[in-house]
Structure formats: C-alpha cells, structure tokens
N, CA, C and O atoms as CSV, one atom per row, in Angstrom:
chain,resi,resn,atom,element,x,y,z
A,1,UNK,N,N,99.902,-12.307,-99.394
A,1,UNK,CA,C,98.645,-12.924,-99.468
A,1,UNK,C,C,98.192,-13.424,-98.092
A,1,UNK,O,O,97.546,-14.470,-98.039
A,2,UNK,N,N,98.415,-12.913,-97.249
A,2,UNK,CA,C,98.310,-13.217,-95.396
A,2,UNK,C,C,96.694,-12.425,-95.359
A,2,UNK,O,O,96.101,-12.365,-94.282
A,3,UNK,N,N,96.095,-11.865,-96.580
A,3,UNK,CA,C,94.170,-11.812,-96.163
A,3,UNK,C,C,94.153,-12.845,-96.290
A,3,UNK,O,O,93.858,-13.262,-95.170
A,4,UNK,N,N,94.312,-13.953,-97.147
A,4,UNK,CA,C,93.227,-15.022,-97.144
A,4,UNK,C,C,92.999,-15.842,-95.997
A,4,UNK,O,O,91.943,-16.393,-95.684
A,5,UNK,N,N,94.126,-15.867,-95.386
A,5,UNK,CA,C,94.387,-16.539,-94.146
A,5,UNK,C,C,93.535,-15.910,-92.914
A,5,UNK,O,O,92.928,-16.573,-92.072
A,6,UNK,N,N,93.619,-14.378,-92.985
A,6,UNK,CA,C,93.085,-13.619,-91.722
A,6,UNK,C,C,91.892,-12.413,-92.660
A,6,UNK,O,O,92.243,-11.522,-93.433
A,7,UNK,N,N,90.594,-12.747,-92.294
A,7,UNK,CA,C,89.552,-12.411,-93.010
A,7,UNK,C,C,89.567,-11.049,-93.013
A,7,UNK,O,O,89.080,-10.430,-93.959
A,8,UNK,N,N,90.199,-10.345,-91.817
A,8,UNK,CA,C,89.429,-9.493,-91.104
A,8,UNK,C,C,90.727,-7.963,-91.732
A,8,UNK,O,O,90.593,-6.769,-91.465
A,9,UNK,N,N,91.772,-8.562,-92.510
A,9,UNK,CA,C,92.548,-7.876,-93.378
A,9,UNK,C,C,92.135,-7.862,-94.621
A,9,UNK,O,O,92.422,-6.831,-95.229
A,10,UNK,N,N,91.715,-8.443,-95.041
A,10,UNK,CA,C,91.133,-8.596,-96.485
A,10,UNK,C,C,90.595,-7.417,-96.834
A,10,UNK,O,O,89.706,-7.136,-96.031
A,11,UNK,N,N,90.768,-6.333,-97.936
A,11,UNK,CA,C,90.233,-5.025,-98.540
A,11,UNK,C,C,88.820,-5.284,-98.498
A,11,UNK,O,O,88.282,-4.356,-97.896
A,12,UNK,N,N,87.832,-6.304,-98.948
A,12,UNK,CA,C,86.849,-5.995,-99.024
A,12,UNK,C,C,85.754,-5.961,-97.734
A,12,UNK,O,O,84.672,-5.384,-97.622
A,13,UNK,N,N,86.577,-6.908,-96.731
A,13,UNK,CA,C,86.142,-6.313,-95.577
A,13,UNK,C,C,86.021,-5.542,-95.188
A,13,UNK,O,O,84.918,-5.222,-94.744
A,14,UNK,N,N,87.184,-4.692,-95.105
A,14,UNK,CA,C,87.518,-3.342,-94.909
A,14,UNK,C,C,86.291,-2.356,-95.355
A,14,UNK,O,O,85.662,-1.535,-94.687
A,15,UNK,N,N,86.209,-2.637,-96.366
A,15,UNK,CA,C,85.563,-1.462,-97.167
A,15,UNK,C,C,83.852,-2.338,-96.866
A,15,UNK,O,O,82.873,-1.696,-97.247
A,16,UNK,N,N,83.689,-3.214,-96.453
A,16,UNK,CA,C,82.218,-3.606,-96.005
A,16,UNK,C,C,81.988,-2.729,-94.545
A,16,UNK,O,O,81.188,-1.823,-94.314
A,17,UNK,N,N,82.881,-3.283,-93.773
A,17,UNK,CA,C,82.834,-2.904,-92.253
A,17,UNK,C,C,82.648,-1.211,-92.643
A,17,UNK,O,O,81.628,-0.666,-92.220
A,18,UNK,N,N,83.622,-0.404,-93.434
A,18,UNK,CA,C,83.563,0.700,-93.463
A,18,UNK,C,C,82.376,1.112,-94.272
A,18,UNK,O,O,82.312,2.342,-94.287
A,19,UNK,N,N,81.266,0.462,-95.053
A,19,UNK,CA,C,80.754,1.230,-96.062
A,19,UNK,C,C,79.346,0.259,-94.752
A,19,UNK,O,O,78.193,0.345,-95.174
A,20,UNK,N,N,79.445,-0.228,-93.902
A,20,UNK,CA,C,78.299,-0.707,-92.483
A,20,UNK,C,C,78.387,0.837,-91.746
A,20,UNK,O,O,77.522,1.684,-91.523
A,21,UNK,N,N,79.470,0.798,-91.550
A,21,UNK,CA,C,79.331,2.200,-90.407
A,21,UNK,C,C,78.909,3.393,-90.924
A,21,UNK,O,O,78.198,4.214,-90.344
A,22,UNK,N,N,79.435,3.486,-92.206
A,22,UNK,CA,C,78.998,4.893,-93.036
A,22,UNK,C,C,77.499,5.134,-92.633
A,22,UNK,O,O,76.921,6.086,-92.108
A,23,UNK,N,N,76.960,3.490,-93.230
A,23,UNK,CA,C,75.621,3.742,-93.384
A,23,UNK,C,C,75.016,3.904,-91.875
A,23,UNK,O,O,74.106,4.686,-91.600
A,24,UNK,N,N,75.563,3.177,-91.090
A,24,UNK,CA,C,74.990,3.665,-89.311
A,24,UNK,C,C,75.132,5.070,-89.415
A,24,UNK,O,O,74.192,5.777,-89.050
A,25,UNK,N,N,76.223,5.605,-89.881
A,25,UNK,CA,C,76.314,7.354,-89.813
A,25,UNK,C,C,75.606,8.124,-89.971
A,25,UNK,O,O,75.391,9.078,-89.223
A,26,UNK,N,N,74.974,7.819,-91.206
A,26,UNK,CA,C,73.943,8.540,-92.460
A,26,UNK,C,C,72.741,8.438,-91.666
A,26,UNK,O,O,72.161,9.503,-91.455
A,27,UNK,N,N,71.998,6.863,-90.939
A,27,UNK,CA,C,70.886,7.057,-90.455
A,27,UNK,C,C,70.556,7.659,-89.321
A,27,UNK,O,O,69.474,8.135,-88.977
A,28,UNK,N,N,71.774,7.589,-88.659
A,28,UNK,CA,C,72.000,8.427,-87.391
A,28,UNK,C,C,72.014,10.005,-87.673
A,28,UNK,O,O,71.325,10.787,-87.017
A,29,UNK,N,N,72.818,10.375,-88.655
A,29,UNK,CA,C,72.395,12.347,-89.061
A,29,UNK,C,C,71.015,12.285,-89.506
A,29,UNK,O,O,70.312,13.255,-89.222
A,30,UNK,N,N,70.635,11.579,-89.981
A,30,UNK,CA,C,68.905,11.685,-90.919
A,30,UNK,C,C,68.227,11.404,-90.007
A,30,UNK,O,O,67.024,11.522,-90.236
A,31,UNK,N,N,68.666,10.859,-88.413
A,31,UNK,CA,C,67.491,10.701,-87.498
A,31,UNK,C,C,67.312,12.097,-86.646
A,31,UNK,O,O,66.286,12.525,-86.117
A,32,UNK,N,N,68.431,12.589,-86.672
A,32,UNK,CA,C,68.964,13.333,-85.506
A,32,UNK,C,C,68.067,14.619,-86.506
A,32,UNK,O,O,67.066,15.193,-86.079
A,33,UNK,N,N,68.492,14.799,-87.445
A,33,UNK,CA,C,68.057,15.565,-88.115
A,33,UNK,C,C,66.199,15.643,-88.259
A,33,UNK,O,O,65.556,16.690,-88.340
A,34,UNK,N,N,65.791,14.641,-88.259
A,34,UNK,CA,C,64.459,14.635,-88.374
A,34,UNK,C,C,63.908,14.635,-86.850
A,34,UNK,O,O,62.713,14.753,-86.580
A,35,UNK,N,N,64.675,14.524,-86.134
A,35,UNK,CA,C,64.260,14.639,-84.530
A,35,UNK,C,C,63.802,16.575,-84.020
A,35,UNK,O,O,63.002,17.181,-83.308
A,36,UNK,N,N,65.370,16.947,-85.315
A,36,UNK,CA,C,65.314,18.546,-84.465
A,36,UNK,C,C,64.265,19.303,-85.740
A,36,UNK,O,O,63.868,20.467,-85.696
A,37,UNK,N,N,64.013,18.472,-86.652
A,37,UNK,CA,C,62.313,19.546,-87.080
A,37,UNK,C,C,61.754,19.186,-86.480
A,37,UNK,O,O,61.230,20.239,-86.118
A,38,UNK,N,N,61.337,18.535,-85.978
A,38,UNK,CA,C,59.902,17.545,-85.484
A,38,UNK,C,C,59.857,18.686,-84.106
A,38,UNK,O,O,58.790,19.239,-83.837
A,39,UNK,N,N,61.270,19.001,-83.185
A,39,UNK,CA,C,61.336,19.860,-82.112
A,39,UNK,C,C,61.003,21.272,-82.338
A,39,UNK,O,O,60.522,22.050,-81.514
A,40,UNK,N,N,61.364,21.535,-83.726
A,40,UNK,CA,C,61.406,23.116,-84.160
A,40,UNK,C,C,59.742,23.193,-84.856
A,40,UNK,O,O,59.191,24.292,-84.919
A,41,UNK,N,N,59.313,22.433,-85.158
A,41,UNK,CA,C,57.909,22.274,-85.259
A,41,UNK,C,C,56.910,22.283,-84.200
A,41,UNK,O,O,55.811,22.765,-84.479
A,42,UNK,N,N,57.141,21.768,-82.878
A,42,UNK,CA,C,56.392,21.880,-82.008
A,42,UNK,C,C,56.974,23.212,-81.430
A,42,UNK,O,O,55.964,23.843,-81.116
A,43,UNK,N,N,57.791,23.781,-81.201
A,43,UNK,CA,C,58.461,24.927,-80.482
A,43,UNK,C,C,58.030,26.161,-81.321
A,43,UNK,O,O,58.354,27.273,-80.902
A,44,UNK,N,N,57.436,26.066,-82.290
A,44,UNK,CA,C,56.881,27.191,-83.305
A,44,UNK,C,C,55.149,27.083,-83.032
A,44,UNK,O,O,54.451,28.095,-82.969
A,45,UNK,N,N,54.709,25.963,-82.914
A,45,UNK,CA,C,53.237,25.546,-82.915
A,45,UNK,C,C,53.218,26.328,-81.285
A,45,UNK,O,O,52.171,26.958,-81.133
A,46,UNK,N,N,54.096,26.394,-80.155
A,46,UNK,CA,C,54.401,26.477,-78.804
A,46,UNK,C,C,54.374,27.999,-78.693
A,46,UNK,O,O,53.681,28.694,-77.950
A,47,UNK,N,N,55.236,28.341,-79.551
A,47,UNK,CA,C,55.601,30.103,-79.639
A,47,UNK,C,C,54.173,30.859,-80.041
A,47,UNK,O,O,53.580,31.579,-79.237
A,48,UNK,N,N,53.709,30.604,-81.367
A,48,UNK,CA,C,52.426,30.617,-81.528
A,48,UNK,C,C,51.238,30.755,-81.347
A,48,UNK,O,O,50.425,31.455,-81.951
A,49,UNK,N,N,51.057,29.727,-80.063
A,49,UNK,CA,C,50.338,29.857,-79.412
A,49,UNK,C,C,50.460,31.006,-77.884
A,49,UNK,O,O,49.624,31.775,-77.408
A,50,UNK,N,N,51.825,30.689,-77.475
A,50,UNK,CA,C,51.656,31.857,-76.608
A,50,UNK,C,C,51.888,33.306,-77.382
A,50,UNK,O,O,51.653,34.325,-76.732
A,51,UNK,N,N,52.299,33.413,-78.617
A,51,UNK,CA,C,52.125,34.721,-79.275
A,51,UNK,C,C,50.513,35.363,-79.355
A,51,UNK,O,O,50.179,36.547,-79.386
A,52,UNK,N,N,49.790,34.323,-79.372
A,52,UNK,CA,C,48.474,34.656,-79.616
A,52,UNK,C,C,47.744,34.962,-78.060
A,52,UNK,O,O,46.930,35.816,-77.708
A,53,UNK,N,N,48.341,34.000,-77.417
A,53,UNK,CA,C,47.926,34.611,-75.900
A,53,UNK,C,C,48.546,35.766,-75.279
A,53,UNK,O,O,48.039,36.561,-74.488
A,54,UNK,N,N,49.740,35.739,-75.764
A,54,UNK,CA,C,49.987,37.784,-75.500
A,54,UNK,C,C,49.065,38.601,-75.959
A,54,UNK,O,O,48.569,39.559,-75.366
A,55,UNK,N,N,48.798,38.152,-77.206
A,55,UNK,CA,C,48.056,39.133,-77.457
A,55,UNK,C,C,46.172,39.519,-77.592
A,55,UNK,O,O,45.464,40.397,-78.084
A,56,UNK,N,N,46.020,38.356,-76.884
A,56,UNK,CA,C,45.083,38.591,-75.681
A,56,UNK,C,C,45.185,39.263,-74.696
A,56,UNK,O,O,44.235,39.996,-74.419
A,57,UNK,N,N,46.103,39.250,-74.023
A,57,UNK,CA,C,46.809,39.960,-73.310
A,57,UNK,C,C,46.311,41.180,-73.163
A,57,UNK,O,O,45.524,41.780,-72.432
A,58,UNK,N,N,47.168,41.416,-74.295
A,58,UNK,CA,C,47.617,42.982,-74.321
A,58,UNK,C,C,46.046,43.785,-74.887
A,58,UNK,O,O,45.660,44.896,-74.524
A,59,UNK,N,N,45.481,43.041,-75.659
A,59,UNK,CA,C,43.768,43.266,-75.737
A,59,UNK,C,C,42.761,43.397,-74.677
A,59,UNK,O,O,41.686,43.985,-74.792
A,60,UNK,N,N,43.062,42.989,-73.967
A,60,UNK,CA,C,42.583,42.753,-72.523
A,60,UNK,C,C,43.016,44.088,-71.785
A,60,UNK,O,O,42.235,44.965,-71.416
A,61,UNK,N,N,44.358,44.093,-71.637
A,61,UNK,CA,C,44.815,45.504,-70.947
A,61,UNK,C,C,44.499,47.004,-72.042
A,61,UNK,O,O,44.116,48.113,-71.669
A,62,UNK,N,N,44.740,46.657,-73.113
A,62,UNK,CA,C,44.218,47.894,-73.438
A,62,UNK,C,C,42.728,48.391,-72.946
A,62,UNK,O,O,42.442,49.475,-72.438
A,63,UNK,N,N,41.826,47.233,-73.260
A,63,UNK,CA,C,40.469,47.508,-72.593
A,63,UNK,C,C,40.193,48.240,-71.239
A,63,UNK,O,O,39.255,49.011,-71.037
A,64,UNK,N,N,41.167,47.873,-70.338
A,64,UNK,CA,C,41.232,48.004,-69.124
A,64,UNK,C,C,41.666,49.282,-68.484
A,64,UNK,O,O,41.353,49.827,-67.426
A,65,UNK,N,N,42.755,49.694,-69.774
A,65,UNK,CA,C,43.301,50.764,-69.557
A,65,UNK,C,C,42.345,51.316,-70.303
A,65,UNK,O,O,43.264,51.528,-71.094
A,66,UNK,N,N,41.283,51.816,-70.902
A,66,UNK,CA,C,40.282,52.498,-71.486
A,66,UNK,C,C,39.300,52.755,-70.419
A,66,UNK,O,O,38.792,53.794,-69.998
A,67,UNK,N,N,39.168,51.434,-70.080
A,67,UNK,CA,C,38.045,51.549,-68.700
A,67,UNK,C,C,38.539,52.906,-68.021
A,67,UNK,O,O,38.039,54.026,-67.910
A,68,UNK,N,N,39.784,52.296,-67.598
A,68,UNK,CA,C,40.253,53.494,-66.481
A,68,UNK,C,C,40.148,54.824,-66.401
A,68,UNK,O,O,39.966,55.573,-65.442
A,69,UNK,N,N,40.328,55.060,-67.852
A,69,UNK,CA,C,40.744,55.972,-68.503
A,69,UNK,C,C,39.255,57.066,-68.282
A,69,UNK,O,O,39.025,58.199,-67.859
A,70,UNK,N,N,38.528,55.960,-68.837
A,70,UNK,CA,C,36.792,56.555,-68.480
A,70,UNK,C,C,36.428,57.203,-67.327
A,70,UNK,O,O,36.114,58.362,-67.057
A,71,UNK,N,N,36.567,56.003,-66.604
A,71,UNK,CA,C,36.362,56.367,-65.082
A,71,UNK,C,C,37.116,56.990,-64.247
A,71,UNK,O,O,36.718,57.480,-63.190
A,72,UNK,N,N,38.711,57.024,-64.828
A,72,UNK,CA,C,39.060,58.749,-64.468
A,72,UNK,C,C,38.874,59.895,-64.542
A,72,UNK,O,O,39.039,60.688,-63.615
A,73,UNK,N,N,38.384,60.252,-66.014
A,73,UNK,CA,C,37.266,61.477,-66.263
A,73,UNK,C,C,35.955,61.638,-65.464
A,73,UNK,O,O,35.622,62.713,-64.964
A,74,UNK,N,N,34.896,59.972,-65.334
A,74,UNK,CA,C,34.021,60.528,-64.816
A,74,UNK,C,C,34.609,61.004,-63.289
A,74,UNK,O,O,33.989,61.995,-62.902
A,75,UNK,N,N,35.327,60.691,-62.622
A,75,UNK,CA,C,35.207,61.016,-61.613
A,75,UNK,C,C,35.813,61.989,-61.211
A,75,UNK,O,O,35.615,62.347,-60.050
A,76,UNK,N,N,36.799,62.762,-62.107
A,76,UNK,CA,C,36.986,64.224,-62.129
A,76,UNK,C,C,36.207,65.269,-62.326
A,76,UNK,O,O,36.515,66.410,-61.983
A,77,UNK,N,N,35.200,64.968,-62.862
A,77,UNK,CA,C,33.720,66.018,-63.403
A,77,UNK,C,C,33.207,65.631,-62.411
A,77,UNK,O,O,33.348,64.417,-62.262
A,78,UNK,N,N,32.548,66.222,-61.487
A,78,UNK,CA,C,31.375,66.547,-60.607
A,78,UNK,C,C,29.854,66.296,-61.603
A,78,UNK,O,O,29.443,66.773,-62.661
A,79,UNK,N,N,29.333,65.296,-60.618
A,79,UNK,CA,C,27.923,64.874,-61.191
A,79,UNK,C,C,27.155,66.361,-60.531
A,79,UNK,O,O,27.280,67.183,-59.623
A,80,UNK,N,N,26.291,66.016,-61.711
A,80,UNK,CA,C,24.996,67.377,-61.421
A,80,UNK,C,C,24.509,67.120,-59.936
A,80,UNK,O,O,24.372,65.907,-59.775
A,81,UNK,N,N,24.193,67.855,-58.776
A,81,UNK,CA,C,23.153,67.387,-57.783
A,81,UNK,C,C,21.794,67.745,-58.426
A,81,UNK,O,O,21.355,68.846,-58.760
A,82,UNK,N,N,21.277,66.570,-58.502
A,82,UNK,CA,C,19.510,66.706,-58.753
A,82,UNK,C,C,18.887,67.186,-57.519
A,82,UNK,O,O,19.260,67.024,-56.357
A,83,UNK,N,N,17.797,67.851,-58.016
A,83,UNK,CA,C,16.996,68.215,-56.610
A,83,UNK,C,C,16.358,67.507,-55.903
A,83,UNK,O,O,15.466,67.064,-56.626
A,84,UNK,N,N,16.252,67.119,-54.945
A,84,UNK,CA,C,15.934,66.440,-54.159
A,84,UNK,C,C,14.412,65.830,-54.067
A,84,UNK,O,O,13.955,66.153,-52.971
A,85,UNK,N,N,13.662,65.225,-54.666
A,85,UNK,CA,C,12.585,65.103,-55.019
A,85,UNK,C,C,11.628,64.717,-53.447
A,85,UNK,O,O,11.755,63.996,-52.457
A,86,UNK,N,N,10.950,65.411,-53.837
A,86,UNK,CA,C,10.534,64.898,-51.876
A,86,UNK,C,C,9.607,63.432,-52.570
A,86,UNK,O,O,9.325,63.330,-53.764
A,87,UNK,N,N,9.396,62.819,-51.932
A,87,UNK,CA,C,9.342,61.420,-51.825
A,87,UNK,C,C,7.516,61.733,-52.008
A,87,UNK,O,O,7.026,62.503,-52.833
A,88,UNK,N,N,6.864,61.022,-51.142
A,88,UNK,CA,C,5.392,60.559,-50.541
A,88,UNK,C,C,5.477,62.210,-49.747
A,88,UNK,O,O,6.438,62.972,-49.850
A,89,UNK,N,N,4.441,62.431,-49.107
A,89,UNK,CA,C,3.610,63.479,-47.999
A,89,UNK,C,C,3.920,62.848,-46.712
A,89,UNK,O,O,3.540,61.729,-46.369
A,90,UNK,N,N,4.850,63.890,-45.832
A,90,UNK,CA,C,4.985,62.937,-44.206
A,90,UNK,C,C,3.573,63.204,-43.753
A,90,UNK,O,O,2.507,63.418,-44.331
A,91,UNK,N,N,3.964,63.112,-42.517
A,91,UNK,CA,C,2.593,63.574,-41.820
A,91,UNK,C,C,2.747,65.101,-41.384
A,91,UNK,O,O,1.769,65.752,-41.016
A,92,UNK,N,N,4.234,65.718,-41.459
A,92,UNK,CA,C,4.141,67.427,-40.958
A,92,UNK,C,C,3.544,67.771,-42.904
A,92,UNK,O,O,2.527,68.463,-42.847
A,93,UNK,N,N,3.836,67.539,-44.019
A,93,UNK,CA,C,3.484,68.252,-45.142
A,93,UNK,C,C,1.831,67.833,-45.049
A,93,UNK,O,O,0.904,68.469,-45.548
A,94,UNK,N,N,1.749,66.653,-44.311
A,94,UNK,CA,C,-0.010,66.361,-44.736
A,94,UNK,C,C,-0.936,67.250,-43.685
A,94,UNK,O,O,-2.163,67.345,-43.668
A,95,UNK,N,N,-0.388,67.597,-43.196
A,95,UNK,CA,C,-1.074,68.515,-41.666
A,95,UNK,C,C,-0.718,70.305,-42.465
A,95,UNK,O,O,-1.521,71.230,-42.338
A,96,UNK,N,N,0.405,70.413,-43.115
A,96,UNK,CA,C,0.250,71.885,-43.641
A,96,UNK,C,C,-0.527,71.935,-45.074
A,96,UNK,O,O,-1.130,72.980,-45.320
A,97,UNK,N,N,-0.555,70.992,-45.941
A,97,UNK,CA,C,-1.389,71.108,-46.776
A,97,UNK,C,C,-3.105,71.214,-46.367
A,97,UNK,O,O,-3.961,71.948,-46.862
A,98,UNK,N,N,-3.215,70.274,-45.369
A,98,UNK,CA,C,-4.952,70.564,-44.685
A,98,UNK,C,C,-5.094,71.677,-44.333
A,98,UNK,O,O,-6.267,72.039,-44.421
A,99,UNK,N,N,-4.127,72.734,-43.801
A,99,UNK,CA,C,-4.001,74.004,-42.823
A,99,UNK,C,C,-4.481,74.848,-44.060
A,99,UNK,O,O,-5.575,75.406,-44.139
A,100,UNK,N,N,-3.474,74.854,-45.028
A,100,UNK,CA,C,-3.505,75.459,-46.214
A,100,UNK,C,C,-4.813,75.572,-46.853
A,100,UNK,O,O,-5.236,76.674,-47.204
A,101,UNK,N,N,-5.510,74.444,-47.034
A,101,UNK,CA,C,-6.523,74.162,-48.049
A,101,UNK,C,C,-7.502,74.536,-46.520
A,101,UNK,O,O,-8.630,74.785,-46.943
A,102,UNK,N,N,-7.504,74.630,-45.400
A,102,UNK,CA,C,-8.870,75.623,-44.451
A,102,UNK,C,C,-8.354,76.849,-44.968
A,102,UNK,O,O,-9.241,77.703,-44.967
A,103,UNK,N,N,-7.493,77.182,-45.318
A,103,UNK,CA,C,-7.265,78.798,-45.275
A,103,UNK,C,C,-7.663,79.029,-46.553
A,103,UNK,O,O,-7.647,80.251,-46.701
A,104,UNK,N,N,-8.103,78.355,-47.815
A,104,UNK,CA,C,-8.639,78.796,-48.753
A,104,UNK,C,C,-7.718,78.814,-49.994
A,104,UNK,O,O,-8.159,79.330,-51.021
A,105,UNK,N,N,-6.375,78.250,-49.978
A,105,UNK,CA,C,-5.736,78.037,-50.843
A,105,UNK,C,C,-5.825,76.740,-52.173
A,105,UNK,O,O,-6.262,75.624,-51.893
A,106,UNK,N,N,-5.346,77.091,-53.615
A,106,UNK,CA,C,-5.987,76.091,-54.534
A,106,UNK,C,C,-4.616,74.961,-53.794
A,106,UNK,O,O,-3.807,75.128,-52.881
A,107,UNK,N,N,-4.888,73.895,-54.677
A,107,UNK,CA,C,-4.126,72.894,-54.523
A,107,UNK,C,C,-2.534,73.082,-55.560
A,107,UNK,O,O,-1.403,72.903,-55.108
A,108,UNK,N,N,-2.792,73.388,-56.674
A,108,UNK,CA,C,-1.463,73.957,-57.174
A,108,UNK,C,C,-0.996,75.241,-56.481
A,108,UNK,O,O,0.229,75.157,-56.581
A,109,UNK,N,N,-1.190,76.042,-56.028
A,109,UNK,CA,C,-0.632,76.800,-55.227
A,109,UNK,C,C,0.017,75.697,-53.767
A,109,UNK,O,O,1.194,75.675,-53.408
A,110,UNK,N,N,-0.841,75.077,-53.294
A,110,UNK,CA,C,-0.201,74.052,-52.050
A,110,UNK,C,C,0.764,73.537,-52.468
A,110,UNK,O,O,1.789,73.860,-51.868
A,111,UNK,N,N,0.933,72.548,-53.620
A,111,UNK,CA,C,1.721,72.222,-54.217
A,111,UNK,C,C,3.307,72.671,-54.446
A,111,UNK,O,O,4.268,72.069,-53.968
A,112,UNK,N,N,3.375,73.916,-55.323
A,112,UNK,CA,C,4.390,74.902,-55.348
A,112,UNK,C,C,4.716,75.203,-54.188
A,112,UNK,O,O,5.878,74.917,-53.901
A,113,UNK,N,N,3.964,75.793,-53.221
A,113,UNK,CA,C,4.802,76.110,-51.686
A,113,UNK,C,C,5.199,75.032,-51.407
A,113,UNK,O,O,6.402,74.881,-51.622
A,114,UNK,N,N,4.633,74.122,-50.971
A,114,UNK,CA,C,5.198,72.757,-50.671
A,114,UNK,C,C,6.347,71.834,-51.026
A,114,UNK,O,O,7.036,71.145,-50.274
A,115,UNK,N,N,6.407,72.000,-52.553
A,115,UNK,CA,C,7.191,71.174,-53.302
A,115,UNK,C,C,7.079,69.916,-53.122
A,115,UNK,O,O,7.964,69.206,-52.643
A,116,UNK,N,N,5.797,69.480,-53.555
A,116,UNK,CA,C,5.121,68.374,-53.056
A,116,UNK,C,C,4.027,67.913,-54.813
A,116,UNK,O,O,3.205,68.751,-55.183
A,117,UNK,N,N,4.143,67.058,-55.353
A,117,UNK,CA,C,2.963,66.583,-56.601
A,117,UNK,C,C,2.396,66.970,-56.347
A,117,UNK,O,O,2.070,66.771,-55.176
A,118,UNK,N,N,1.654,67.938,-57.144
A,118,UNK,CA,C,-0.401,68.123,-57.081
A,118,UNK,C,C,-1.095,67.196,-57.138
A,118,UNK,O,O,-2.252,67.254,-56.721
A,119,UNK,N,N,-0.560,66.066,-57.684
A,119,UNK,CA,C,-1.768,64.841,-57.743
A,119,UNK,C,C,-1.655,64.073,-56.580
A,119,UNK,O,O,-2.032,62.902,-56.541
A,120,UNK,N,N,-1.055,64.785,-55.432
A,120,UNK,CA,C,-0.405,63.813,-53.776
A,120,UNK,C,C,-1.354,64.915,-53.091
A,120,UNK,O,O,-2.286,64.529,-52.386
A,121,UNK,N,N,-1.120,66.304,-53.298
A,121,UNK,CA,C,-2.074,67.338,-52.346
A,121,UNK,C,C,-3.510,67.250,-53.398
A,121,UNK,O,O,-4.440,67.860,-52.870
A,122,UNK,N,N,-3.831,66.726,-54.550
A,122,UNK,CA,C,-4.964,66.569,-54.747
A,122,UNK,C,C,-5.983,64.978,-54.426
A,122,UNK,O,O,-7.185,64.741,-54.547
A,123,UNK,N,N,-4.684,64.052,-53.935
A,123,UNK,CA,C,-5.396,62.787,-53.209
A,123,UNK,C,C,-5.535,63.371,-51.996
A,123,UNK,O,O,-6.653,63.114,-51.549
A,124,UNK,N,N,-4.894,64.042,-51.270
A,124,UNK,CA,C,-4.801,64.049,-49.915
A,124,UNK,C,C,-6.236,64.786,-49.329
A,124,UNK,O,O,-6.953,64.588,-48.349
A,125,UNK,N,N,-6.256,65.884,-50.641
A,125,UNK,CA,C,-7.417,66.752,-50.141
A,125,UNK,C,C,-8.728,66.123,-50.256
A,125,UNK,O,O,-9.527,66.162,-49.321
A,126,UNK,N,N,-9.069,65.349,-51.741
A,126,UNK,CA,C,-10.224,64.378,-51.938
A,126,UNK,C,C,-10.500,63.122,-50.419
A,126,UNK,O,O,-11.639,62.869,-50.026
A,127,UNK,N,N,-9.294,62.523,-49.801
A,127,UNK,CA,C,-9.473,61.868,-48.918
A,127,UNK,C,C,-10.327,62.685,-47.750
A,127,UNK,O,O,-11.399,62.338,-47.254
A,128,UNK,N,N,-9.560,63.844,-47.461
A,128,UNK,CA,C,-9.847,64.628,-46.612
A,128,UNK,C,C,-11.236,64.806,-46.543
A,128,UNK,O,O,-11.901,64.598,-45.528
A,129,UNK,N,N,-11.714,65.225,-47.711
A,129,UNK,CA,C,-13.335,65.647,-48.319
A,129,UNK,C,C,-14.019,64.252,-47.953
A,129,UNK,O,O,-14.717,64.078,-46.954
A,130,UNK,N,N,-13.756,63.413,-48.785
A,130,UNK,CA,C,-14.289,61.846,-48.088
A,130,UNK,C,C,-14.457,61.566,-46.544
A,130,UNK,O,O,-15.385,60.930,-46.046
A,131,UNK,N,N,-13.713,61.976,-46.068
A,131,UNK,CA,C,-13.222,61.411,-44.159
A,131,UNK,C,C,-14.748,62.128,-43.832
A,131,UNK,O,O,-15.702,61.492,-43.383
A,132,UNK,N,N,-14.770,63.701,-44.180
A,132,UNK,CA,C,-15.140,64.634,-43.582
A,132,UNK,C,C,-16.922,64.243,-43.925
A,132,UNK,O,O,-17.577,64.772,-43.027
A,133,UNK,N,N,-17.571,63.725,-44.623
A,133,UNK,CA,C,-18.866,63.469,-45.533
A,133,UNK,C,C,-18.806,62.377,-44.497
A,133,UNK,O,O,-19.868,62.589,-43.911
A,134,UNK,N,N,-18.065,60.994,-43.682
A,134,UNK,CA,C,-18.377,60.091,-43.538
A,134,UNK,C,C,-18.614,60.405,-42.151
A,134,UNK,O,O,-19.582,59.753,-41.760
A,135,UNK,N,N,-17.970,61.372,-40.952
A,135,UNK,CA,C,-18.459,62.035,-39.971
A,135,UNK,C,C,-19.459,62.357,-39.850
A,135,UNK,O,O,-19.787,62.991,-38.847
C-alpha cells in the first residue's frame, strides 16, 4: 500500500497520465492529418491550375504551328506577277499620245498601243482641244 503514500504510483494515475497523453496523441494525428488535406487540397487546386495553363499552351502552339504551316505553303507557291499597271501619263506617254492623235489616230487605238486608260488619253486629248481654242 506504498501508492497512498506516493501519488504518482497509484494505478489511477497511471492510467490518467496515460489516458492525458493518449489524448495529446489522437489530437496531434487528427491535426497532422487535417494539415496534409488542407496541403493536398491546395496542391490539386495548384496542379489544376497549371494543367489548364498547359493547355493553353499547347492551344497556343498548335495555332502557331498552323500559322506556319500556312505560311510555308504560301511561300512555296509563287504569287501570280500582275501586270504592271502603268500608273498616271508621264510626260514621254503624254507627248506620244498628242503625236498620235496629229497623226489621226482614235483614242482607243492610243490607248491599246500605249497601255495607258482611255479615259487618261481621252482627258488628255479634251485638255489638249481646250489649250488649243484658248490660243
């Protein structure tokens, strides 16, 4: 009977002190435990999100690689050369169309030789006619 004397032998101590720590045990796994969802929850919300930005990504490069893809063809095909559109009347086409039209030629005929608008050798010639009335 040497518990009554010394507390700290006594069975029900024992089994207090031991059924104190248990319970420190228990809240300590149930913390630890609720610590590593709480981690595996953000590390999924984390994954997630960069899963979704890969695949932006890879949306992005496919585009890119389409582009390319385009503009590797066009630039293997040879563009048409258009003909060369002559612009306005210099002053050498405006001096052979006047030559032309003394020599008795229509204006669509000037035109065609020329490769020049009829409605450019038909201003040019009306000016001409004008200049010539105001002399």
């Amino acid at each position: 009977m040497d518990w009554f004397r010394n507390p700290m032998i006594h069975p029900v101590t024992q089994y207090a002190l031991l059924g104190a720590a248990m319970t420190v045990c228990l809240y300590l796994f149930i913390s630890v435990k609720a610590e590593i969802q709480a981690l595996r929850r953000r590390w999924r919300r984390h994954e997630d999100a960069t899963n979704f930005s890969f695949a932006e990504v890879r949306a992005a490069l496919t585009d890119v690689r389409t582009a390319m893809t385009e503009l590797e063809q066009r630039a293997q095909t040879p563009a048409p050369v258009p003909a060369l559109p002559s612009g306005s009347i210099n002053m050498t086409k405006r001096s052979q169309v006047l030559r032309m039209a003394k020599r008795g030629e229509r204006a669509e005929q000037i035109a065609a030789t020329l490769r020049v608008p009829q409605n450019e050798v038909d201003l040019l010639l009306k000016v001409q006619r004008a200049v010539l009335r105001v002399m």
